[in-house]
C-alpha positions as CSV (number, residue, x, y, z in Angstrom):
1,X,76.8,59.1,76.8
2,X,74.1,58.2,79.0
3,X,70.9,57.0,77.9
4,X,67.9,59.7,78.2
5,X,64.8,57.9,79.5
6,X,61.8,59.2,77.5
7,X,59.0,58.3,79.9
8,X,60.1,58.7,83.9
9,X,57.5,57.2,86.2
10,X,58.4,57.9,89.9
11,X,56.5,56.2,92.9
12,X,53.4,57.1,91.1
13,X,49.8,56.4,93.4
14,X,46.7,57.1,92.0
15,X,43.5,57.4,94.6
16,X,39.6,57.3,93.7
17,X,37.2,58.1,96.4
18,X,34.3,56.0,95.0
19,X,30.7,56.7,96.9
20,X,30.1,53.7,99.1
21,X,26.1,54.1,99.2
22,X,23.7,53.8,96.5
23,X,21.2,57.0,96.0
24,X,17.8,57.0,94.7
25,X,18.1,59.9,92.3
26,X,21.0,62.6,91.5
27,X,18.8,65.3,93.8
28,X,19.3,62.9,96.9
29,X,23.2,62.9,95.9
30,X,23.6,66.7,95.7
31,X,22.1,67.2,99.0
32,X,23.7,64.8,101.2
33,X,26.9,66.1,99.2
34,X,26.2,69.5,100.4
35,X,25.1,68.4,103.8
36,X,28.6,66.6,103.6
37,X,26.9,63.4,104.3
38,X,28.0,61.4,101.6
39,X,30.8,58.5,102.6
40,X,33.8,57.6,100.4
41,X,35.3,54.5,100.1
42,X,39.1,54.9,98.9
43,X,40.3,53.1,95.9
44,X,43.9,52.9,95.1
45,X,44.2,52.0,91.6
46,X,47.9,52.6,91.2
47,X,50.5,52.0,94.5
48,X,54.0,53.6,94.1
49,X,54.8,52.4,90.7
50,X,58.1,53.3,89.3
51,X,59.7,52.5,86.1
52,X,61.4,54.2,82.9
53,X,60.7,53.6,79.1
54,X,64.0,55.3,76.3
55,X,63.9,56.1,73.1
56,X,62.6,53.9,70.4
57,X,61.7,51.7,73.1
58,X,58.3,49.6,73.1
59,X,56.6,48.4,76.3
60,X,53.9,46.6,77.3
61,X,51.3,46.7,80.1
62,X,50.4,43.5,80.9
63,X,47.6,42.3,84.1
64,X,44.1,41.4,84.9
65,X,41.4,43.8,84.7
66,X,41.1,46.2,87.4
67,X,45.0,46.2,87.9
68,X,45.7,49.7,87.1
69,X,46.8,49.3,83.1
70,X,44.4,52.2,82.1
71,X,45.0,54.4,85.1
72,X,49.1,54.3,84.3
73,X,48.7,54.8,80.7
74,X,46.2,58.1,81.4
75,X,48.6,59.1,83.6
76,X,51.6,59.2,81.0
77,X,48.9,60.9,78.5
78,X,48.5,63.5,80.8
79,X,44.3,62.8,81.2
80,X,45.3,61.6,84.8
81,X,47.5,63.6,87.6
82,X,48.5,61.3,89.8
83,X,47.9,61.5,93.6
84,X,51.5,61.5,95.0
85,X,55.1,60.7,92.8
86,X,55.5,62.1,89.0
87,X,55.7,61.2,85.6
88,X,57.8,63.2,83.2
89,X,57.1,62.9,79.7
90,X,60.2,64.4,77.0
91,X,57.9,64.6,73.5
92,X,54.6,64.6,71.5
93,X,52.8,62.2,72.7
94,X,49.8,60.6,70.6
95,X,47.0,58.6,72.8
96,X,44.8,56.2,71.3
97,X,43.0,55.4,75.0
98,X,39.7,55.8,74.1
99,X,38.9,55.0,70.9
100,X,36.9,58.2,69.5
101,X,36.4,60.4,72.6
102,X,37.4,63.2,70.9
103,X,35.0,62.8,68.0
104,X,31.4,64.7,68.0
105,X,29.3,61.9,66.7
106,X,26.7,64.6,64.8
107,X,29.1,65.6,63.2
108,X,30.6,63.7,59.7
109,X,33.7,61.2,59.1
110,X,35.2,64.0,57.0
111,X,34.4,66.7,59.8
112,X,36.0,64.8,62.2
113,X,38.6,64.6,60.7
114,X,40.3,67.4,61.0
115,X,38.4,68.4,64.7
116,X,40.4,65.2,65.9
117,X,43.3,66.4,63.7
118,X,43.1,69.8,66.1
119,X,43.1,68.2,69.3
120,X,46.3,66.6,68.7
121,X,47.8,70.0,67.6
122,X,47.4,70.1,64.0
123,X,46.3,72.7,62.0
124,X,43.8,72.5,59.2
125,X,46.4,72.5,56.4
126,X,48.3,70.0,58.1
127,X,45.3,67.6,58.6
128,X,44.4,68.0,54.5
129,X,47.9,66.5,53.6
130,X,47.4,63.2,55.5
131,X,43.6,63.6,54.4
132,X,43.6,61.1,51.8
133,X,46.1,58.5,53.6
134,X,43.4,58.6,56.7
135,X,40.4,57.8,54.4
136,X,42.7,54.8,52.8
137,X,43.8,53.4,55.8
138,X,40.8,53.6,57.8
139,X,39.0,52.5,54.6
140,X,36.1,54.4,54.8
141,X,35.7,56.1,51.7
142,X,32.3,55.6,51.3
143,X,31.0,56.9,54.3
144,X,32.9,60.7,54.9
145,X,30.0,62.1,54.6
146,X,27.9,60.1,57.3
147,X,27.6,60.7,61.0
148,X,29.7,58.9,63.2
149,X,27.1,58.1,65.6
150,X,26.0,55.8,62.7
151,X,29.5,54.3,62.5
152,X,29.6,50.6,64.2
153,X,32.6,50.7,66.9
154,X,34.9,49.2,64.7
155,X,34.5,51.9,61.8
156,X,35.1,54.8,65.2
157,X,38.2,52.9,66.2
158,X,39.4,52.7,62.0
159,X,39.1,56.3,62.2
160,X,40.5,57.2,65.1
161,X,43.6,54.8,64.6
162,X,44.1,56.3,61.3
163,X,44.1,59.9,62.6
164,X,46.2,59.1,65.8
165,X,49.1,57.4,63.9
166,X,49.5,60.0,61.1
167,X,53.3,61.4,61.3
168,X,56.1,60.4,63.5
169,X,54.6,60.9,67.6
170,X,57.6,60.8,69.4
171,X,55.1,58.7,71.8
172,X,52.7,56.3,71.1
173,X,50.1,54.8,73.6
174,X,47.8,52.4,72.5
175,X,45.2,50.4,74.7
176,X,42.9,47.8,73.8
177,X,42.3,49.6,70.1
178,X,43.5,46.4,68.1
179,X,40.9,44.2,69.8
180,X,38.2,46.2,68.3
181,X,37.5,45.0,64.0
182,X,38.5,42.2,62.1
183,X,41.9,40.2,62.0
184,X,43.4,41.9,58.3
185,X,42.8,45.3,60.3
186,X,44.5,44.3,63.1
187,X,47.4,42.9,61.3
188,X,47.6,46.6,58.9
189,X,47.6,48.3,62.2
190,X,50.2,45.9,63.9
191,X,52.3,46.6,60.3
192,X,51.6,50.7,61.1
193,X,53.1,50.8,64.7
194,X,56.5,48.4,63.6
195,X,56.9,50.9,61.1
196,X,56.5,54.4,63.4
197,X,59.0,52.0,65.6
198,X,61.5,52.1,63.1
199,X,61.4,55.6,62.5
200,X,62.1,56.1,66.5
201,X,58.6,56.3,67.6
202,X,58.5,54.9,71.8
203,X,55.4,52.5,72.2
204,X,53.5,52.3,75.4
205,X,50.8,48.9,74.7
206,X,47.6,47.4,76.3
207,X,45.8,44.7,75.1
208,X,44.4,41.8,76.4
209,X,45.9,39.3,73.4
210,X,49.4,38.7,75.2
211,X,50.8,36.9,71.8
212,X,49.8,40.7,70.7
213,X,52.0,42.3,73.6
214,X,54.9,39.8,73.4
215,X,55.2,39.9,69.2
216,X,55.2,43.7,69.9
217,X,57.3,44.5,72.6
218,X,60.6,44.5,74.2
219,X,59.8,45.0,77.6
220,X,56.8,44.6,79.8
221,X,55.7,46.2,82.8
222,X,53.0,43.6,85.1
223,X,50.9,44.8,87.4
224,X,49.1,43.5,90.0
225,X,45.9,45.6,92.1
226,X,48.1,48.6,91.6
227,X,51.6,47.1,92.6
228,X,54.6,46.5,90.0
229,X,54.6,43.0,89.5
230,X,57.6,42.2,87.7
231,X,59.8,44.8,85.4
232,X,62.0,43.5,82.8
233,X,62.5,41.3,79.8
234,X,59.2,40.8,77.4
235,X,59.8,37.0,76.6
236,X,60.5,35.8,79.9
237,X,57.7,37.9,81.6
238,X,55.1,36.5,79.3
239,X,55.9,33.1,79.8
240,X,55.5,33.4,83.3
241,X,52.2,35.6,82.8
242,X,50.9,33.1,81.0
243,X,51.8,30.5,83.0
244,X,50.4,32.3,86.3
């Protein structure tokens, strides 16, 4: 029986138009906008990148900044539709891209909770089972009642990783989240993703720590100013990475 591929990337391009003048004030913008005076330079961030990820399967993005890491993985998430090619995505899919954008920082730990918890598609009773394991893991028990926008960015991204990872996403992207608190957390949220890899869980992974991407994954993706690099083995292409 053949394989099913999980994540299908097909000569995906991704174009910006970035403004290639500076403007004084956001009124001077708007009006050479509307007078259509405003020139564009393009950017491509991503250039005809193709590559599949199956079931169970964990995968590394690997490349300097600027290369188009962030771009692909908001592309698979769905935040991103890319300019020309297509991605097809079979499951649930849970992003942790950027840490705490779907928080409301007036609002409390514990009210967060379950507003994140609804973004990803979970209801409130849902969200109070895994209640108390997100409070453990993320270790804030002493602040569910505070703010967020008092939390430092290293309590957000506790929270957020706890939320994201609760149940079994057939999909997992992570980028850059483990660089952000101290070592032990890192190392409990390393121990979190093996696990949801045992139970089946794909992995899609970003960080700048390429010990990190090579003790985690199989396989490895390098890009270079947009372009596929190399595709293949995780070992071998971190070897040379680091050696480049």
């Amino acid at each position: 029986m053949e394989k099913q591929a999980i994540i299908k990337v097909e000569d995906v391009s991704m174009k910006f138009n970035l403004s290639s003048e500076k403007f004084d004030s956001f009124k001077e913008y708007v009006i050479k906008r509307l007078k259509k005076q405003v020139k564009f330079d393009e950017f491509w961030a991503l250039k005809n990148v193709s590559f599949e990820v199956y079931k169970g399967e964990s995968l590394g993005l690997i490349g300097l900044n600027g290369s188009g890491k962030s771009t692909m993985l908001k592309t698979i998430a769905g935040v991103l539709k890319p300019t020309t090619g297509k991605v097809e995505v079979c499951g649930t899919v849970a992003p942790l891209i950027e840490l705490g954008a779907g928080f409301d920082m007036d609002l409390t730990a514990r009210e967060n909770i379950f507003l994140n918890g609804a973004l990803l598609g979970y209801g409130r009773e849902e969200m109070e089972k895994h209640y108390d394991n997100i409070v453990e893991f993320s270790e804030l028990q002493n602040f569910m009642d505070v703010p967020v926008k008092n939390f430092s960015s290293g309590m957000v991204s506790r929270l957020a990783f706890a939320i994201a990872t609760i149940g079994t996403p057939d999909i997992l992207i992570v980028d850059e989240v483990l660089s952000v608190g101290d070592f032990r957390f890192q190392q409990k949220c390393e121990e979190r993703i093996r696990k949801m890899m045992e139970h089946g869980t794909t992995i899609l992974f970003v960080s700048h720590s390429i010990a990190q991407v090579e003790s985690l994954c199989e396989k490895i993706v390098w890009l270079e100013h947009g372009h596929v690099k190399r595709f293949g083995d995780a070992d071998e292409i971190c070897k040379e990475y680091s050696q480049s």
